[in-house]
MARPAFI-794407 format. One line per field, with one value per residue (C-alpha): residue number from 1; residue in three letters; x, z, y. Coordinates in steps of 0.2 Angstrom, whole numbers, plus 5000, padded with zeros to 4 digits. Each point is the difference from the previous one (the first is absolute). Layout:
<atoms>
num: [NUM/...] $
residu: [ALA/...] $
u: [X/...] $
w: [Z/...] $
v: [Y/...] $
</atoms>
This chain:
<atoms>
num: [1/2/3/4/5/6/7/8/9/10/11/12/13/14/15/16/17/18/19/20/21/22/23/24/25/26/27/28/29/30/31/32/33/34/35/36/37/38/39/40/41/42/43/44/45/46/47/48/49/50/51/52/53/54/55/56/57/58/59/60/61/62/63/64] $
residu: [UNK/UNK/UNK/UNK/UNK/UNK/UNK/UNK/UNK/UNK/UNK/UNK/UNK/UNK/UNK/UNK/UNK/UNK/UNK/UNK/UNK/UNK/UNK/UNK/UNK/UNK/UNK/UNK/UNK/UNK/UNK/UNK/UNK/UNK/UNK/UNK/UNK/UNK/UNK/UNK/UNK/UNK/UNK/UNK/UNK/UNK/UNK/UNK/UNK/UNK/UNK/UNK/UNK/UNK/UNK/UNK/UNK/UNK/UNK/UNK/UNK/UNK/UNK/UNK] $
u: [5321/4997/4982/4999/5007/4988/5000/5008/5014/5007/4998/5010/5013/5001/5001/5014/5010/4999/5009/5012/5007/4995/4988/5019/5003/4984/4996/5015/4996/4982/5007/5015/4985/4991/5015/5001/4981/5002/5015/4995/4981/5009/5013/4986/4992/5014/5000/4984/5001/5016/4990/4986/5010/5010/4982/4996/5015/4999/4981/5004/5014/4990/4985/5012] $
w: [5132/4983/5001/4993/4982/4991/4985/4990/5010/5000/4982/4999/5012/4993/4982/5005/5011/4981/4993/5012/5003/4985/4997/5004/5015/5007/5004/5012/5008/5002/5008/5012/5007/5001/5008/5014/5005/5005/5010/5007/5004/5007/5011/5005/5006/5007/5013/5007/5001/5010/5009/5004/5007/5011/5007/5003/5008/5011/5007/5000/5016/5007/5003/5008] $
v: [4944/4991/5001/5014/4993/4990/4989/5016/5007/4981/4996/5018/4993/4985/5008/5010/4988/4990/5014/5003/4982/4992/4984/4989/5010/5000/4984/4997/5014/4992/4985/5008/5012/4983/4991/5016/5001/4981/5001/5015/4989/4986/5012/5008/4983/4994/5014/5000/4981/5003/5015/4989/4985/5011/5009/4980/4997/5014/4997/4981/5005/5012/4986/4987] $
</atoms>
């Protein structure tokens, strides 16, 4: 979906994202999206650690 953009289309997205929110505004928006993408990485790990234990634990009884 964004590989379409290129080095221009984000220098015009970040260029307007200035001017919308402001250079105070923008970098706290910066780190909350930052903040989000790692919770949602570290969710996201959590659950296929859980998904894989509990695949484990299901052909670990069915061998005994």
């Amino acid at each position: 979906m964004f590989s379409n953009i290129g080095v221009p289309g984000l220098i015009l997205i970040l260029v307007l994202a200035l001017i919308i929110f402001g250079p105070k505004k923008l970098p706290e928006i910066g780190r909350a999206f930052g903040q989000t993408l790692r919770e949602f990485k570290s969710s996201t790990r959590e659950l296929t650690n859980d998904v894989f234990e509990e695949k484990d634990e299901k052909k670990n009884n069915s061998v005994k």
